[in-house]
N, C-alpha and C positions, 0 to 999 in steps of 0.2 A: 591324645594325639591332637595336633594340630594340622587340617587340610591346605588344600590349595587356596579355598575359599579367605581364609585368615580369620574366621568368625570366633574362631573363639580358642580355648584347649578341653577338650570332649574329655571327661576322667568316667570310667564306666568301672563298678565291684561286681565280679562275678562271682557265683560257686561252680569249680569247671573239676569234674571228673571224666577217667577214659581218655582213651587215645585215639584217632584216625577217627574212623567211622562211629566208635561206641564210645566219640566223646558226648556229653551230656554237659549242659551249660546253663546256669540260672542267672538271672540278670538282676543284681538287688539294690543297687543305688548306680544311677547315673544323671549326671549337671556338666553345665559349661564354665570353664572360667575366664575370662573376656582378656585378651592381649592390648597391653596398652597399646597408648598412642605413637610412643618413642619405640618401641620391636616391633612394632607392625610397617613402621618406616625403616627401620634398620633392615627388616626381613624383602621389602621393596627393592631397598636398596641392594643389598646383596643379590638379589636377584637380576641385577640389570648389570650387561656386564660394562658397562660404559663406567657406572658409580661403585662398583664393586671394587674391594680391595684385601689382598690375602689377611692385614691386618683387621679388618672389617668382619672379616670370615670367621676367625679366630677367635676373635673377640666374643661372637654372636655365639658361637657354636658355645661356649660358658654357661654364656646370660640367660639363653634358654635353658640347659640345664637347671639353673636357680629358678626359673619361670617356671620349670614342668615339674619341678621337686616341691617349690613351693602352692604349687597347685592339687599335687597330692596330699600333702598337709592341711591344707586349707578344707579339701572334700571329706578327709578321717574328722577334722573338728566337726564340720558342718553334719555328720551323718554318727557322728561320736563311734569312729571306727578305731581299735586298737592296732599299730601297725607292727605290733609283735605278732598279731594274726593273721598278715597278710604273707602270703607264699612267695611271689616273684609282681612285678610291675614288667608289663609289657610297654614299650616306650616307640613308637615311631619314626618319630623327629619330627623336625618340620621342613621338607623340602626347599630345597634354594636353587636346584639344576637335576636335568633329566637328558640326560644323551642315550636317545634308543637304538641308534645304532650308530657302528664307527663311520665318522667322518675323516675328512681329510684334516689333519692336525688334530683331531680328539677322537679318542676311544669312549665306545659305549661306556656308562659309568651314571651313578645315580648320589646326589650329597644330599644326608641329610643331617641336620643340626638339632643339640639338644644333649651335653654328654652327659653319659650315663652314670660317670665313674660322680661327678657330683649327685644327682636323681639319688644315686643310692647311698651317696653318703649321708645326706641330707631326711633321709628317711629309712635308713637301717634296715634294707631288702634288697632282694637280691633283682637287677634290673636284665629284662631281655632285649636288645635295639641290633639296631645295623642290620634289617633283615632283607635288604635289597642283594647286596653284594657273590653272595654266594650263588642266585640264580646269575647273575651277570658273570663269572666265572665260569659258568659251564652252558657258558653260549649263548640267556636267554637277556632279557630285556628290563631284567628285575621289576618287571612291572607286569602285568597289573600280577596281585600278589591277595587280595581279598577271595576272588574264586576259588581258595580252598576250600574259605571256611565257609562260603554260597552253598558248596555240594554238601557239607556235614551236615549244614543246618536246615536245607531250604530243597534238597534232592528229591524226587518224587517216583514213584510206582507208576503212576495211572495218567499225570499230565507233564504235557512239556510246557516248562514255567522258566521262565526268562527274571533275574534281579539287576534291574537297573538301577546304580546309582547318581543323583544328579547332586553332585555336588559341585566344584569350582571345576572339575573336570567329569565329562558323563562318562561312568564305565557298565559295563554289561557282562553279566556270566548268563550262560544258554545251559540248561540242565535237561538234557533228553530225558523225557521218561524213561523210570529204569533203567537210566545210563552208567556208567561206571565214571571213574575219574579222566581216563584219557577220552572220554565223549564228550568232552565239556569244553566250551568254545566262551572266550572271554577277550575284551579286549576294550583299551578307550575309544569311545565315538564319536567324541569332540569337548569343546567345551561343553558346559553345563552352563554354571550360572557365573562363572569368568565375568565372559564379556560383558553380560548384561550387569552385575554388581557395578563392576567398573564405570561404564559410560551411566547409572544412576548416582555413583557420587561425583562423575563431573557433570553430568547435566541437570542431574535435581537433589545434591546434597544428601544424598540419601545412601544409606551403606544396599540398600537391593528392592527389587520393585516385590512389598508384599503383596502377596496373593496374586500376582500377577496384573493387577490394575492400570496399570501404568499402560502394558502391552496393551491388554485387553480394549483401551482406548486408541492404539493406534491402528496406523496401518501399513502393509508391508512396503515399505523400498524396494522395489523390484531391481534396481541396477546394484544397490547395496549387496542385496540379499543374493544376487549371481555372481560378483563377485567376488566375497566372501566364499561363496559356496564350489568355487571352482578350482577350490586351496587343493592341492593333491592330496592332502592325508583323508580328503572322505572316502575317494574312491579306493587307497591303499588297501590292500588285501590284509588280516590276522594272521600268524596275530601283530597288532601292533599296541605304541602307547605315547601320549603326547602329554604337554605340559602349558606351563607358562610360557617356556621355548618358544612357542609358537604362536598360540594364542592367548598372551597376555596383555599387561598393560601396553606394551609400545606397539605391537599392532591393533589393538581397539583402541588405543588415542588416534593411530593413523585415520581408522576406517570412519572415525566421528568428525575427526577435521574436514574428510574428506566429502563428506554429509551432512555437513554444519547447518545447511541451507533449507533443510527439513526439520518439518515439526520433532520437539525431542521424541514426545511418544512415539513416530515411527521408528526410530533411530532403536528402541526399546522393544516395541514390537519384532522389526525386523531380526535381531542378535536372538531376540525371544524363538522366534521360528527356525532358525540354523542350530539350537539345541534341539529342537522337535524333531525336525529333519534326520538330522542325523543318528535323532536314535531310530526313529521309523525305520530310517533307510538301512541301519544296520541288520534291522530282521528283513526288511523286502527286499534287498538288493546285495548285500553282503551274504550273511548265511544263508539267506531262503531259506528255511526250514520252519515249519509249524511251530507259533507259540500259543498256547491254550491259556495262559495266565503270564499276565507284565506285572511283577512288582517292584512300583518305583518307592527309591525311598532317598535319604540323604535331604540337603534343605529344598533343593528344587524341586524334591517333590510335594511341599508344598503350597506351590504358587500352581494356581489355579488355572490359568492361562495355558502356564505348559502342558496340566494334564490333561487338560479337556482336548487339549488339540492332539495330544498323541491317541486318546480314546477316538476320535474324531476320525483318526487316520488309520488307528488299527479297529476296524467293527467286530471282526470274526475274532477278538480275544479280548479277555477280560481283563481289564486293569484295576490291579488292585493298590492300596497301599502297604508299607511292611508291618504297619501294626494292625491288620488285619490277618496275620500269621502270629501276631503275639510279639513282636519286635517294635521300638521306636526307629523308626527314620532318622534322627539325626544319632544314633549313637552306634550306626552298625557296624562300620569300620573299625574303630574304638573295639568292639566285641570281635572284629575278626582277628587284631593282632593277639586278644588275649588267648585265641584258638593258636596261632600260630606259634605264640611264645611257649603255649603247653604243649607242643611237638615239640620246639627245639629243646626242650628241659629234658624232653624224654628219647634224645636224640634220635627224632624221626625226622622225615622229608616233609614238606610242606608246599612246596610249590606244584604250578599245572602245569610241565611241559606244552601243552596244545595253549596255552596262555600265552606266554611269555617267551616262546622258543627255546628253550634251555635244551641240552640235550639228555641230561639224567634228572631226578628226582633230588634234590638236595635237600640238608638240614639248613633253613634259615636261622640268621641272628648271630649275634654272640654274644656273651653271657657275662656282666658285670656282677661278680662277687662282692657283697659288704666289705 
């Protein structure tokens, strides 16, 4: 799959037996394959509606098919995988537009590009995608859609453990101890590492601040930083779910122009703290509820900056990382659609109502045949 972030295409081989609860998952080869230059602009592009264009759309929605098929190919060489032995490819897309709820002139609705019917011609299996659409027909917000596979994998008996993802967008699943499925509170918290990627390759050439260093040397813009932070969606009640829509490139070019006149590292720092924020604020102020364990994971949870400061702000709970449960960070997602695809194959439901508002249980995806 490829994220919001645009870093790369995550190809993750599992061994996945069971279904619902008594799925069982092994993780045996996963790598990134880097998105050129020219679809990473094309993928911009379409993203903006000013530069966008149905032919543009069309077009892309192919090219990435060739991109994600050719990416699967590429990982069976490098890992000398036979793809006569592979059962289904779980396929994503790559998001281009997220409408959470109906506005005036647009109905909720989520695109994502990347077709299938090439993916599997291209590699002779049978592919799962489109697994947004089905929760957004019955009400919900087709998003966020990873908290299924958070409860199968990551549910606990004895602690309430929170997984936070920080990738291009932050999202959070809450798993009450001994909770059930409808106990389970998820939802995006804002950006992630969005804005911050963004304004480091306009202000220091740089695709994202490793390790946090950049931040770590600045300090906060307090008018920035209240600004920013007075956007309605932080305070929006769950479940909810946001995008580039909001906080993408044209409003963090805005918020940089508009703050040009400050050192870059605060500019850095500051965007750094409105990811912290808001995930803090998502357990102190949002749900309230006791977390005994934070596992952050995705690329931002490696920048060092972010996590010291959310440790910093949560004392009474443990922050851990996800491979400190036996998982990598950047590939969790990538392993949640593979959980999701083997419901839809086995025609079950997959989504969290208490997520995404939907109002029944749906079978996500639909299912391209060789």
């Amino acid at each position: 799959m490829s994220g919001t972030s645009l870093d790369g295409i995550d190809v993750v081989l599992t061994e996945i037996s069971g279904v619902s609860l008594d799925t069982k998952v092994k993780v045996i080869y996963e790598n990134t394959y880097p998105l050129s230059e020219d679809v990473i602009s094309q993928i911009h592009q379409a993203m903006d509606e000013k530069l966008s264009s149905s032919k543009l759309i069309s077009s892309l929605n192919v090219e990435l098919g060739y991109v994600f098929g050719q990416a699967v190919l590429d990982f069976a060489k490098d890992y000398q995988i036979d793809l006569n032995n592979i059962d289904f490819i779980a396929s994503h897309g790559q998001t281009i537009y997220h409408i959470a709820k109906d506005e005036k002139g647009a109905y909720r609705s989520s695109l994502q590009l990347g077709e299938a019917a090439i993916i599997a011609d291209m590699t002779s299996t049978t592919v799962v995608y489109n697994f947004r659409n089905a929760d957004i027909a019955s009400g919900g917000q087709g998003a966020p859609l990873v908290p299924y596979a958070d409860y199968i994998l990551f549910t606990d008996k004895i602690i309430n453990r929170s997984i936070h993802n920080i990738g291009g967008i932050a999202n959070m699943t809450y798993l009450k101890k001994n909770g059930t499925l409808d106990d389970v509170i998820a939802f995006d918290s804002g950006p992630g590492n969005m804005m911050i990627n963004e304004a480091c390759q306009v202000l220091y050439n740089l695709e994202y601040d490793k390790d946090g260093i950049i931040a770590s040397k600045g300090k906060l813009i307090e008018k920035m930083y209240d600004e920013i932070y007075r956007h309605p969606y932080f305070n929006q009640i769950y479940p909810k779910s946001t995008g580039r829509e909001i906080f993408g490139s044209e409003y963090t070019l805005k918020m940089i122009k508009k703050y040009k006149a400050y050192p870059k590292e605060d500019i850095i720092q500051t965007l750094s703290m409105i990811t912290v924020d808001s995930i803090v604020d998502s357990y102190h102020k949002l749900i309230q509820a006791p977390v005994d364990e934070l596992v952050l994971c995705g690329g931002g949870a490696y920048n060092h900056f972010i996590r010291n400061e959310i440790a910093k702000k949560m004392p009474d709970t443990k922050v851990i990382m996800l491979e400190d449960l036996g998982y990598s960070s950047s590939y969790k997602e990538a392993l949640a659609f593979v959980i999701l695809a083997n419901q839809t194959l086995h025609k079950l439901p997959s989504n969290v109502k208490s997520a995404t508002g939907a109002k029944t249980y749906k079978i996500l995806g639909q299912i391209q045949y060789v």
